[in-house]
Each structure stands twice: as structure tokens, then as C-alpha cells.
C-alpha positions in Angstrom: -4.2 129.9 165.3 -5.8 128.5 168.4 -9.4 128.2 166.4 -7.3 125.8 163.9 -5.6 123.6 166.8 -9.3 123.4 168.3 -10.7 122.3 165.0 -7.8 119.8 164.0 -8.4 118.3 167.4 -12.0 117.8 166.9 -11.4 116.6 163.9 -8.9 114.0 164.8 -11.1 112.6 167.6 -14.0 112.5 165.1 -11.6 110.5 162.8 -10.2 108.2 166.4 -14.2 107.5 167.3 -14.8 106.3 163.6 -11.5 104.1 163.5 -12.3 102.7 167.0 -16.2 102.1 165.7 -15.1 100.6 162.4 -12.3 98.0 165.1 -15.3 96.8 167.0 -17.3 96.4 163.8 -20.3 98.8 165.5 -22.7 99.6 162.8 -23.7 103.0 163.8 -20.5 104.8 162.9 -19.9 108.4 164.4 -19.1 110.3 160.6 -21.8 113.0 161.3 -19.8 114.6 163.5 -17.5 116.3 161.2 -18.1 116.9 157.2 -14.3 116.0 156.5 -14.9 112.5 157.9 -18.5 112.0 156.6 -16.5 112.8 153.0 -14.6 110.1 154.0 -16.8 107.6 154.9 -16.4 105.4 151.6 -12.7 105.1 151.7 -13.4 103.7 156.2 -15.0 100.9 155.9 -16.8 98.2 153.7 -14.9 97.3 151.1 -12.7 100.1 151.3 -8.5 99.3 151.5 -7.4 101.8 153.3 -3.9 102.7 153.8 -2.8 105.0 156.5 1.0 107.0 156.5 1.4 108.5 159.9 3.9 110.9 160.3 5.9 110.8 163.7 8.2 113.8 165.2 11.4 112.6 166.4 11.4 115.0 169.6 10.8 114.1 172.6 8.9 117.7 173.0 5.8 116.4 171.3 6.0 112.3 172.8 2.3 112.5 173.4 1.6 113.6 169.9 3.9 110.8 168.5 2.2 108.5 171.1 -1.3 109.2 170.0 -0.2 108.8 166.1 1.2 105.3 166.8 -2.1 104.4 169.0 -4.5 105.3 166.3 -2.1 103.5 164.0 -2.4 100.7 165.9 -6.4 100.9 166.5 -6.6 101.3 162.9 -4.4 98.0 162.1 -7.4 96.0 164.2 -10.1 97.1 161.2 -11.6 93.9 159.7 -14.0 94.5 156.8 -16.6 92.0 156.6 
């Protein structure tokens, strides 16, 4: 169980480097750091739409997990395809 948590982790701070690369319109973008992204990479940036559904918990138990969901909402909302 702890392997997955590791691995969702590293995973979503692949997936929060590419977001904040793709925000400051970098053109070396970090997708070879994790295969699931690098799949992704078409639907990220270019002339991709993306549309992103977070999912928020209401309890104030997990508050930095619900604050982390709305900040790479928000980082994501600041992509500008050119």
C-alpha cells in the first residue's frame, strides 16, 4: 500500500512539473519522467483542449490534499497554447 502512495505521489509531481512547464510555456517539458505522463503528452499541450475535473474531499482531515488539488487546478487554468 505504501509502494502505491509513493508511486501516485511521484506521479502527481511528474504531472505538477509538466503543468507548471506547459504555464511558463518552457519548451523542454519534464514527460520522461514518468511513462503515464509521457502517454499523455498529446492531450498537455499544443493544440491539445484539455479539460481537467478535480475531485476535492470535504474534510478538513485531508485540507492539504484538497489544497494541492485546487493549486494545480489553478496552475493548470494559467496554460496558454500558442
Amino acid at each position: 500500500m505504501i509502494d502505491l502512495r509513493v508511486h501516485i505521489n511521484q506521479l502527481l509531481s511528474t504531472l505538477c512539473n509538466v503543468i507548471g512547464a506547459l504555464s511558463c510555456q518552457q519548451h523542454h517539458l519534464p514527460y520522461v519522467h514518468s511513462n503515464l505522463i509521457y502517454f499523455l503528452k498529446n492531450n498537455l499541450g499544443d493544440d491539445a483542449k484539455t479539460f481537467m475535473l478535480p475531485t476535492i474531499n470535504p474534510l478538513s482531515t485531508v485540507i492539504d490534499e484538497t489544497i494541492d488539488t485546487l493549486s494545480y487546478v489553478n496552475l493548470a487554468s494559467t496554460i496558454i497554447n500558442v
